[in-house]
N, CA, C and O atoms as a MOPAC input file, in Angstrom:
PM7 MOZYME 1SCF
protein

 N    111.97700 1   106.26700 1    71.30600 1
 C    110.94800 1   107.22700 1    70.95100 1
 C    111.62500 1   108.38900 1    70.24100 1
 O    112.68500 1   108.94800 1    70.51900 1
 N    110.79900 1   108.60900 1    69.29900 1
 C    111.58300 1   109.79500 1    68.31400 1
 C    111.34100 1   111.09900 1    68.97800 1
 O    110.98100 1   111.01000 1    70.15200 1
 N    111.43400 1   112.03400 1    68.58900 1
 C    111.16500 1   113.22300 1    69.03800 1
 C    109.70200 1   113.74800 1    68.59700 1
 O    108.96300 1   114.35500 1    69.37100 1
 N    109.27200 1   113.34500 1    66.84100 1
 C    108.11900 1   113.77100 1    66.24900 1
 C    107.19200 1   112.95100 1    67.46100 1
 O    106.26300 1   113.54200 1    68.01200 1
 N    107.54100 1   111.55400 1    67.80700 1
 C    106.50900 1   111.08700 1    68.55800 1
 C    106.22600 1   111.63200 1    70.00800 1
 O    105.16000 1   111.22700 1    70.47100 1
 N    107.04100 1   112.56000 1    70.91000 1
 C    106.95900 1   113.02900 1    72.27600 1
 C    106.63400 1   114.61100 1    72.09200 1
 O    106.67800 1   115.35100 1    73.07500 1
 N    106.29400 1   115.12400 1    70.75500 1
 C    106.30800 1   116.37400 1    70.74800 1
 C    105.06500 1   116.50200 1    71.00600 1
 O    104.22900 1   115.80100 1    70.43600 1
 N    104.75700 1   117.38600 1    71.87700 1
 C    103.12600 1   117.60900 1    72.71400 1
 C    102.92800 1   119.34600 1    71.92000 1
 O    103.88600 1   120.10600 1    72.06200 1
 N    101.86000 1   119.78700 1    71.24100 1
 C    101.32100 1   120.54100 1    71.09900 1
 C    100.92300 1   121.66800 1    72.36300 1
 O     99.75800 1   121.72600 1    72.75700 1
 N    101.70000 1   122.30900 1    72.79500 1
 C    101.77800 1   123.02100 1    73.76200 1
 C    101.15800 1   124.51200 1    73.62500 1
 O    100.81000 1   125.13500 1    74.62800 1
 N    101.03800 1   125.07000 1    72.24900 1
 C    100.28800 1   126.34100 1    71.33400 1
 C     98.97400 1   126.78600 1    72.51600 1
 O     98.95300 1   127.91400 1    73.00900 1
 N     98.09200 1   125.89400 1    72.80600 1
 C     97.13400 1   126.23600 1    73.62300 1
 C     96.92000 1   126.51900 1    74.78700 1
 O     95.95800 1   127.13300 1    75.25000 1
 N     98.35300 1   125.81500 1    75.63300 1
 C     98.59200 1   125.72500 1    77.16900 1
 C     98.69700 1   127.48100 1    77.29500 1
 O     99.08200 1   128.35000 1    76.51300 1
 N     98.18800 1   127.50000 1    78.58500 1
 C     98.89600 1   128.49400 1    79.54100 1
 C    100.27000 1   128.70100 1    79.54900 1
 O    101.16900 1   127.99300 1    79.09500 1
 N    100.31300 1   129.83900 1    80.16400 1
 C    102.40000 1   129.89200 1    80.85100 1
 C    102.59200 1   129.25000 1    81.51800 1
 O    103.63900 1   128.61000 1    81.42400 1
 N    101.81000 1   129.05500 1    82.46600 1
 C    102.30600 1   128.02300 1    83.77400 1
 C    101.82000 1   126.39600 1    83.12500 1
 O    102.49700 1   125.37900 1    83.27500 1
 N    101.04400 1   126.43700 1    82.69500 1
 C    101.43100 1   124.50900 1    81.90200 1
 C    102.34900 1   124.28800 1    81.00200 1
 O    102.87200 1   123.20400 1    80.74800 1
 N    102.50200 1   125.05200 1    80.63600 1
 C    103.76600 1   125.03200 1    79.71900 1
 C    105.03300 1   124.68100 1    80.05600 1
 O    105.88800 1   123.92100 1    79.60200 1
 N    104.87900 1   125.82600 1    81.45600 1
 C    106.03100 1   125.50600 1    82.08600 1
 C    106.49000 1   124.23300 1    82.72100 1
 O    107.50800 1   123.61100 1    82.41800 1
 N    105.51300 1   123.88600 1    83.74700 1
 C    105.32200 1   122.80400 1    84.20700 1
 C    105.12100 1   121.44900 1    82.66100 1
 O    105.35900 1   120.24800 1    82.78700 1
 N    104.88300 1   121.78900 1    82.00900 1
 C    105.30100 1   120.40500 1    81.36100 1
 C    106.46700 1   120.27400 1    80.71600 1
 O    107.04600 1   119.23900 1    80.38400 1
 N    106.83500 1   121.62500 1    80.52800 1
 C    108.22500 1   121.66800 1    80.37700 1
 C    109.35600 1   120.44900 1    81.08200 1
 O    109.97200 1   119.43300 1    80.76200 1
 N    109.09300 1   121.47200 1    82.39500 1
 C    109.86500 1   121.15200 1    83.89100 1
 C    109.81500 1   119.41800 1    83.74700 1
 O    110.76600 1   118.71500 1    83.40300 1
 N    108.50000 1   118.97000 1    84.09200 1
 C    108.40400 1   117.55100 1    83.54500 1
 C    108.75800 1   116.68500 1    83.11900 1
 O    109.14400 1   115.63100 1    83.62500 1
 N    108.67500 1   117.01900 1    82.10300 1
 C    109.20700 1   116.24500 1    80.39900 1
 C    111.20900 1   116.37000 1    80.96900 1
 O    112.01200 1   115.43700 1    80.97400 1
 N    111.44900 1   117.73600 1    81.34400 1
 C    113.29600 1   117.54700 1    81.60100 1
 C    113.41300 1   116.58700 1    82.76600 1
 O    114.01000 1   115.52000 1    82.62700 1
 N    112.82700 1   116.96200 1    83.97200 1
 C    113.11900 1   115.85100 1    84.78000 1
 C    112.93900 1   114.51800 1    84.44800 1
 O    113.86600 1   113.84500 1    84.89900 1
 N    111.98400 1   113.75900 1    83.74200 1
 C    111.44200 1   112.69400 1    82.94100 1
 C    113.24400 1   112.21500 1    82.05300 1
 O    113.98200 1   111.51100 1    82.74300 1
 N    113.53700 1   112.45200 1    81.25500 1
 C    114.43800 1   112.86600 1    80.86400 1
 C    115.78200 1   112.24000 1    81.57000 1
 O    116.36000 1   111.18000 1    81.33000 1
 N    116.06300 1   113.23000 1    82.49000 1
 C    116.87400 1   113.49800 1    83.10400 1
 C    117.08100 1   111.97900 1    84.19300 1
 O    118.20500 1   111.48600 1    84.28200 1
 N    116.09100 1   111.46100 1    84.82900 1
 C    115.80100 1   110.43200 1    85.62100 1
 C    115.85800 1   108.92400 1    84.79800 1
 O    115.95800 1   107.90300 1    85.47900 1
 N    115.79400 1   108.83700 1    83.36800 1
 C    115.77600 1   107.69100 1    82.67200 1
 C    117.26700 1   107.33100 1    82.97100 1
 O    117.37900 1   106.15800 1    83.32800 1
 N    118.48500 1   108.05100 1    82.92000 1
 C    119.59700 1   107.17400 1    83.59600 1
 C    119.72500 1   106.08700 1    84.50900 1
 O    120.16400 1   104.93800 1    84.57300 1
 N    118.94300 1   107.27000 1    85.43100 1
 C    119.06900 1   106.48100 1    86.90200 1
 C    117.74600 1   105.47600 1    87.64900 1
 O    117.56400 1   105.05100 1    88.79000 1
 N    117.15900 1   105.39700 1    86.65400 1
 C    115.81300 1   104.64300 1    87.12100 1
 C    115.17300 1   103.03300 1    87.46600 1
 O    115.45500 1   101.92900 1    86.99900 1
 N    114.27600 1   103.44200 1    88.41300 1
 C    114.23700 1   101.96800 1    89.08000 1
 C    113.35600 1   101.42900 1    88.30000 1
 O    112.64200 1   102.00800 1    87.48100 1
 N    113.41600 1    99.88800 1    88.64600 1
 C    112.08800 1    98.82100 1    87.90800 1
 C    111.09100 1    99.11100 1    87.77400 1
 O    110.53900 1    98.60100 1    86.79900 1
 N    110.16300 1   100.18800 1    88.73500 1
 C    109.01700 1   100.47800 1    89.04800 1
 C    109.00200 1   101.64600 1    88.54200 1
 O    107.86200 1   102.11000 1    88.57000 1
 N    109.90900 1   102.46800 1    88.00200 1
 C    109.89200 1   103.63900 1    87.71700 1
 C    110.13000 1   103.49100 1    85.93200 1
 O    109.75000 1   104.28600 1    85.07200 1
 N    110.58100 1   102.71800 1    85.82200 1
 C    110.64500 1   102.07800 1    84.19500 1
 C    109.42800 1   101.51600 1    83.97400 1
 O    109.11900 1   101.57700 1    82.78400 1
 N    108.51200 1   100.92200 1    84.76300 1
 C    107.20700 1   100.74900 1    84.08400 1
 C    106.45100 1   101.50700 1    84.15200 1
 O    105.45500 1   101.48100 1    83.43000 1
 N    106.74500 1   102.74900 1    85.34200 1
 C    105.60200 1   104.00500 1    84.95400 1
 C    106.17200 1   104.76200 1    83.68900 1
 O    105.36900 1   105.51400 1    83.13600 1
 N    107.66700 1   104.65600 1    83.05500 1
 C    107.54100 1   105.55900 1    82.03700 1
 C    107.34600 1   104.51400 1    80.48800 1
 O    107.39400 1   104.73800 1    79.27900 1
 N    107.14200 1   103.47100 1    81.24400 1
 C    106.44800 1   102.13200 1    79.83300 1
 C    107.79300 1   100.91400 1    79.40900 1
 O    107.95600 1   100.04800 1    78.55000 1
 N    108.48200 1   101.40600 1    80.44400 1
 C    109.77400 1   100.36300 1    80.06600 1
 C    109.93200 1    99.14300 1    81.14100 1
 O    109.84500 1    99.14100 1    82.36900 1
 N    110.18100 1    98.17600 1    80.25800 1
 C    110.13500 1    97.03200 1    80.64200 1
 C    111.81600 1    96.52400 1    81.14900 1
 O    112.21100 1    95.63600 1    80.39300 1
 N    112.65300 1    96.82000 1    82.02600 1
 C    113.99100 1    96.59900 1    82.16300 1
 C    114.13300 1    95.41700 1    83.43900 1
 O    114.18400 1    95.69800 1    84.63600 1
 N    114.18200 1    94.04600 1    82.85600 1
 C    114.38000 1    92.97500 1    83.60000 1
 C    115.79400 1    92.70700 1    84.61500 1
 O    115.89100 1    92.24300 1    85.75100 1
 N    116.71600 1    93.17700 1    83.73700 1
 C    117.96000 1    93.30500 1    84.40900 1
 C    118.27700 1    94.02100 1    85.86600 1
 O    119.26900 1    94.00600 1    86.59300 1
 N    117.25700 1    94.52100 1    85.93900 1
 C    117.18200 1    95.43100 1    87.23400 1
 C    116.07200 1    94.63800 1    88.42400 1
 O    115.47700 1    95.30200 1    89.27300 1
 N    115.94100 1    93.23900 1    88.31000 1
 C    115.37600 1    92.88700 1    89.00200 1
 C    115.98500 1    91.01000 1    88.81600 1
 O    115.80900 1    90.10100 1    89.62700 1
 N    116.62500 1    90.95800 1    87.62100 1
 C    117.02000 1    89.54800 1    87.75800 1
 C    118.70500 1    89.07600 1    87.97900 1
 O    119.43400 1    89.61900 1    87.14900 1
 N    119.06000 1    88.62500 1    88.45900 1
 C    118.16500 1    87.46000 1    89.22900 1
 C    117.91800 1    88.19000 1    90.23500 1
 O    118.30400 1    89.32300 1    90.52100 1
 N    117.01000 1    87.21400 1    90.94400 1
 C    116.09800 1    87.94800 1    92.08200 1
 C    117.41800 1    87.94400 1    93.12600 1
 O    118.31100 1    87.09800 1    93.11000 1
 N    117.30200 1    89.37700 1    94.26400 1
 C    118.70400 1    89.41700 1    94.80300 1
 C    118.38300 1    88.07900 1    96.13200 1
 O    117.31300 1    87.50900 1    96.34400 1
 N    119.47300 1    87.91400 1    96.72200 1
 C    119.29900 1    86.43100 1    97.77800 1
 C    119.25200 1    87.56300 1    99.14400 1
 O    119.97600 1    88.55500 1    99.06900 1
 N    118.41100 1    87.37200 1   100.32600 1
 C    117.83700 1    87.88400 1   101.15100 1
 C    118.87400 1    87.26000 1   102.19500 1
 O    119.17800 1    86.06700 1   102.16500 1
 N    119.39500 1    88.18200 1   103.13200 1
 C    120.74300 1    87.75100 1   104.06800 1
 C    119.56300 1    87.22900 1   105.78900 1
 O    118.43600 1    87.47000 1   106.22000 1
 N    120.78900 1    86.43400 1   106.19300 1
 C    119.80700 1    85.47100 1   106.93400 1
 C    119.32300 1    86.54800 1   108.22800 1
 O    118.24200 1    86.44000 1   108.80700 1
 N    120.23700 1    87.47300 1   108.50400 1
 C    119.32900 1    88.57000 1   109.32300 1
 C    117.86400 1    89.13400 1   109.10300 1
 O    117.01400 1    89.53700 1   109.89700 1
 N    117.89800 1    88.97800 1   107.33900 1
 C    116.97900 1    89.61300 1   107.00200 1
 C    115.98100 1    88.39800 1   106.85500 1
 O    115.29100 1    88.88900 1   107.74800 1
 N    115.38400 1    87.40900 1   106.57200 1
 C    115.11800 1    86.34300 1   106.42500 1
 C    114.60500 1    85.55300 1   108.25100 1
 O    113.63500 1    84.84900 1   108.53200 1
 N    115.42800 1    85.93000 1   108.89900 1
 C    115.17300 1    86.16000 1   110.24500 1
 C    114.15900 1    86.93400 1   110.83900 1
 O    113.25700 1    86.38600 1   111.47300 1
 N    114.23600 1    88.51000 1   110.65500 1
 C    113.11200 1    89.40800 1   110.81700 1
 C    112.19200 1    88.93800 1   110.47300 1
 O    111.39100 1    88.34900 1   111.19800 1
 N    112.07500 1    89.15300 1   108.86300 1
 C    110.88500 1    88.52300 1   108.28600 1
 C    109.93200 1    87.35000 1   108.89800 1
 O    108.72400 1    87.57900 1   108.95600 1
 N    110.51600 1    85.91600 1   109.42400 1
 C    110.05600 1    85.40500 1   110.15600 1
 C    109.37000 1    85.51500 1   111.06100 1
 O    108.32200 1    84.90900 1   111.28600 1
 N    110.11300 1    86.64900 1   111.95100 1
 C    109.81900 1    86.49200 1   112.98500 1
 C    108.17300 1    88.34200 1   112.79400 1
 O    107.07300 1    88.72900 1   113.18900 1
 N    108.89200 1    88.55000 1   112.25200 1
 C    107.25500 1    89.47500 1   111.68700 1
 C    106.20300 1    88.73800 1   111.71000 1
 O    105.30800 1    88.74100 1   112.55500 1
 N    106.34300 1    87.86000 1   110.42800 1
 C    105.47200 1    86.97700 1   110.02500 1
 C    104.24200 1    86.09300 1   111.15600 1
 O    103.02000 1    85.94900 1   111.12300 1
 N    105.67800 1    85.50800 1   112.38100 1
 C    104.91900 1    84.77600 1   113.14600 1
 C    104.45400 1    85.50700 1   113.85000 1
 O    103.55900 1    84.89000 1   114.42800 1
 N    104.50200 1    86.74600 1   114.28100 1
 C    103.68800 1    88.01700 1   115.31600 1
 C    102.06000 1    88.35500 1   114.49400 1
 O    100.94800 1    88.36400 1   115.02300 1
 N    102.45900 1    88.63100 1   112.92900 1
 C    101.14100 1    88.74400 1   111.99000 1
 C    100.44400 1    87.62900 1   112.26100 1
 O     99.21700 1    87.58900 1   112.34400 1
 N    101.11700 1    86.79500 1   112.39000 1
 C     99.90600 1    84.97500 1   112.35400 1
 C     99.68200 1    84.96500 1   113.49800 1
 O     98.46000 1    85.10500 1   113.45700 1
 N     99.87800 1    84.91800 1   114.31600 1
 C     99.26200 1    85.47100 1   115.60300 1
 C     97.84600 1    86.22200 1   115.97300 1
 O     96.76900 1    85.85600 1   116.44300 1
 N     98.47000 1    87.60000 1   115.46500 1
 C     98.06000 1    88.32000 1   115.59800 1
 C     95.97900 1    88.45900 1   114.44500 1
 O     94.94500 1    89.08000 1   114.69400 1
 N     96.34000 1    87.63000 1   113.44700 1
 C     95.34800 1    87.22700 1   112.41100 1
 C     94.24500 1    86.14800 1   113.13600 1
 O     93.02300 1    86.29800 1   113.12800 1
 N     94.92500 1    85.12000 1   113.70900 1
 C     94.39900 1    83.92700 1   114.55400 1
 C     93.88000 1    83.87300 1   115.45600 1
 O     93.16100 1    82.92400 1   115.76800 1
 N     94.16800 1    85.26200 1   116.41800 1
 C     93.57900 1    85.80800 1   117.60000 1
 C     92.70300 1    86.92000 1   117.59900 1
 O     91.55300 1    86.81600 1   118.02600 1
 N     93.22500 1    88.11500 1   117.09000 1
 C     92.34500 1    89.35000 1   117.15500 1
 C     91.06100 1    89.77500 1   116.03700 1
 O     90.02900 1    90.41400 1   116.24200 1
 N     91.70600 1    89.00600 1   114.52600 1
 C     90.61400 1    89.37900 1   113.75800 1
 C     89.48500 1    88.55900 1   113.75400 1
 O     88.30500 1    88.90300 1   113.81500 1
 N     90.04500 1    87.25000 1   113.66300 1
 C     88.75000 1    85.82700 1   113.83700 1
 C     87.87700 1    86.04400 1   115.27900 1
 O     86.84800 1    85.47000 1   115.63500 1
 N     88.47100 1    86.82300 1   115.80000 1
 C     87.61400 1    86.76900 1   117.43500 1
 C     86.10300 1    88.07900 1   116.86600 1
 O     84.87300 1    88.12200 1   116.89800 1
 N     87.32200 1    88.97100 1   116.38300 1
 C     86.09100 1    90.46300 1   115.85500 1
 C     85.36400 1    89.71100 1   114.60200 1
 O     84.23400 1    90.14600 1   114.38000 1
 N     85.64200 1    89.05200 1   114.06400 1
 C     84.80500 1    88.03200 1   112.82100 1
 C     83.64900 1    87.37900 1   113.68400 1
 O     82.48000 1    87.49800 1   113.31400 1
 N     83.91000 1    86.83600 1   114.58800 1
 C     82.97600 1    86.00400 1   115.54400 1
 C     82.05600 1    86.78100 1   115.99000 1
 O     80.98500 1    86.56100 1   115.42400 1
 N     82.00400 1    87.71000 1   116.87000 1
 C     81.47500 1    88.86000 1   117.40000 1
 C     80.74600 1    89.38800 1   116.04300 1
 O     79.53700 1    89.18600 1   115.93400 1
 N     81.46100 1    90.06500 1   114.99700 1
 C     80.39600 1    90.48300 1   114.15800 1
 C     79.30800 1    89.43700 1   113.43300 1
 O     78.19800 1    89.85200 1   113.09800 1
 N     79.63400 1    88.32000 1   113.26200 1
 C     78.40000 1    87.02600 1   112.75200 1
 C     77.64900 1    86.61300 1   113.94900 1
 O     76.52200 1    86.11800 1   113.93900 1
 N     78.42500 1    86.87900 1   115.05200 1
 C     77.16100 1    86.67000 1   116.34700 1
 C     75.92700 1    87.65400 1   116.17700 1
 O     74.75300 1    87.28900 1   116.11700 1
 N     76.44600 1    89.14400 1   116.09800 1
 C     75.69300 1    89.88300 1   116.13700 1
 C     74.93700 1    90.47600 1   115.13600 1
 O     74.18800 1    91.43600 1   115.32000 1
 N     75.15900 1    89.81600 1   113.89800 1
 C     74.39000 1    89.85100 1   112.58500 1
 C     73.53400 1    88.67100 1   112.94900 1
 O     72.37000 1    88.95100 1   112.65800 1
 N     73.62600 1    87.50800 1   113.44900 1
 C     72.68000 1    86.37700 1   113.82100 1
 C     71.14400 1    87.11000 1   114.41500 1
 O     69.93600 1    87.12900 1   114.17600 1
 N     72.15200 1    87.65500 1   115.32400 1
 C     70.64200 1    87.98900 1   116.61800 1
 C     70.17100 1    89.21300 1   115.82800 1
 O     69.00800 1    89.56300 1   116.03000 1
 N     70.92300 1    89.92700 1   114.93900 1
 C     69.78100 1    91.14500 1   114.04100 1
 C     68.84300 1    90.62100 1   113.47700 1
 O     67.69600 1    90.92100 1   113.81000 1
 N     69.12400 1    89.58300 1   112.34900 1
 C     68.65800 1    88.69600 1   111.33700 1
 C     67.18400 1    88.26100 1   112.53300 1
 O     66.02700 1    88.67500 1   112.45000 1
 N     67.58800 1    87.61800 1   113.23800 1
 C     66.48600 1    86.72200 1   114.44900 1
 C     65.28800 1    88.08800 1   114.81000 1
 O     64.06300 1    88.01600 1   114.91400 1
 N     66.19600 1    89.27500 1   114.93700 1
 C     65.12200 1    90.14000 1   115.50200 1
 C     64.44000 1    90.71100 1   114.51000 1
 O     63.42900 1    91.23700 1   114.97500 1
 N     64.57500 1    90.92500 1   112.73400 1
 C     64.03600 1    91.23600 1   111.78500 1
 C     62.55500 1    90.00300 1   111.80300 1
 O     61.32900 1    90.11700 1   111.79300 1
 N     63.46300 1    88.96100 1   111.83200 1
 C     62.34800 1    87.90900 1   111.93900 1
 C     61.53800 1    88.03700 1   112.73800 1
 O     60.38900 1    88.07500 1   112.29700 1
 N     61.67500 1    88.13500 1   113.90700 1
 C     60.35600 1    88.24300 1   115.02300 1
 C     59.51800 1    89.41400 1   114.58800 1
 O     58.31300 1    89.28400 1   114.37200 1
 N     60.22800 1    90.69100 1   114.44500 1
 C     59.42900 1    91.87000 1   113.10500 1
 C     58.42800 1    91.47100 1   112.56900 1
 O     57.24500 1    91.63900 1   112.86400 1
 N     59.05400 1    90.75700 1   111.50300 1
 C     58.22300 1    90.31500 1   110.70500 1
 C     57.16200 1    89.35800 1   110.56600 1
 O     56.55400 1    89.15900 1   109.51400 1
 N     56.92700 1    88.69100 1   111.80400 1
 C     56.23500 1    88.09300 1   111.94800 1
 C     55.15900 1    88.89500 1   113.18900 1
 O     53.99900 1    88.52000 1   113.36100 1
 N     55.46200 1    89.43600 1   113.56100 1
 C     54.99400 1    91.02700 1   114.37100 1
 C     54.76300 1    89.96800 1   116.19800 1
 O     53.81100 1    89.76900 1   116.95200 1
 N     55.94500 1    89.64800 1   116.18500 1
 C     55.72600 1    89.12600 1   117.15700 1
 C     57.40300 1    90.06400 1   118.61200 1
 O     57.59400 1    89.96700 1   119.82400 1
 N     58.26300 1    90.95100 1   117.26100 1
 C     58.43800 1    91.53800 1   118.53100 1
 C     58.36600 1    93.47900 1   118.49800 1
 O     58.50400 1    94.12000 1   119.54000 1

């Protein structure tokens, strides 16, 4: 990026936006050295090298993960499908009691 292209018309700002975009724009700047994958696509850069090859996950870590995993599946299989059940039970018997409503029978 050239400079004509990042030059922001600043003539209208305040002191304090000014400043602050100042401040900004240097830290912006200043951080493109050292910047991560995710931080290269918020400033529009695409830097693959910083993510390839994908790094290899050590078996401690690969371990945890597992064992996370099987506490989440668990935890998915038991507690939410049960509150899933409970809430379609009790949308059933609403539904049933609109009906009797509506038929003015309750």
């Amino acid at each position: 990026m050239t400079t004509e292209e990042s030059t922001i018309d600043t003539s209208r700002m305040a002191a304090g936006e000014r400043a602050a975009l100042e401040a900004t724009e240097a830290a912006r700047e200043s951080a493109t050295m050292e910047r991560t994958f995710a931080g290269g696509l918020f400033l529009g850069r695409l830097d693959l090298e910083r993510i390839m090859p994908f790094p290899e996950q050590t078996t401690e870590d690969r371990d945890q993960g597992d064992a996370f995993l099987q506490r989440l599946e668990k935890f998915c299989a038991t507690s939410i499908v049960t509150s899933l059940r409970i809430f379609a039970f009790t949308l059933n018997v609403a539904l049933e009691r609109f009906q009797l409503i509506a038929l003015g029978l309750y």
